[in-house]
C-alpha positions as a printed Julia matrix, in Angstrom:
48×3 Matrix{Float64}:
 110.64  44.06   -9.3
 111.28  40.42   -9.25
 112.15  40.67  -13.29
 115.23  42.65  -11.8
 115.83  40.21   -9.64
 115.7   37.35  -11.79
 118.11  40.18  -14.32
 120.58  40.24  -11.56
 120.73  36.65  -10.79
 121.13  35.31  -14.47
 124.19  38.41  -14.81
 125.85  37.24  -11.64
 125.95  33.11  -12.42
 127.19  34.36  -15.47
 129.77  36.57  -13.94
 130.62  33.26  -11.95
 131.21  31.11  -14.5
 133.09  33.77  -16.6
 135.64  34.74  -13.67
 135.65  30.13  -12.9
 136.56  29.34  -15.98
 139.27  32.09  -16.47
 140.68  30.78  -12.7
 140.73  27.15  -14.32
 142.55  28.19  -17.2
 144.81  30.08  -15.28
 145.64  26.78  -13.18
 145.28  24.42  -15.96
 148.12  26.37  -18.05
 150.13  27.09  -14.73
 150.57  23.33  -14.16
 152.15  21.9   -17.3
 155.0   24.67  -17.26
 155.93  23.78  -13.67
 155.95  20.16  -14.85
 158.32  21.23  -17.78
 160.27  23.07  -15.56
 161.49  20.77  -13.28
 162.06  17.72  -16.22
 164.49  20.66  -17.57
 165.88  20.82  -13.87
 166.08  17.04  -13.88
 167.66  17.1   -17.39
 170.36  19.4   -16.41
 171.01  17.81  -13.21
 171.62  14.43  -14.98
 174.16  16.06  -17.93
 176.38  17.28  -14.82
């Protein structure tokens, strides 16, 4: 029983660290595209 156990625990950290690194990624890529949108904001405001 405690080989199923041990089974289970390996599957879920690596469930964890699957569905962490996807959420960094998804932050990590989120972040540079708000920064480029508001230097275009910035750059449109100054051409006015």
């Amino acid at each position: 029983m405690s080989e199923y156990v041990q089974f289970a625990v390996v599957m879920a950290l690596m469930i964890a660290i699957l569905i962490g690194s996807y959420g960094f990624m998804l932050k990590s890529s989120g972040s540079p595209n708000q920064a480029q949108k508001e230097r275009q904001a910035q750059r449109e405001d100054e051409a006015d």
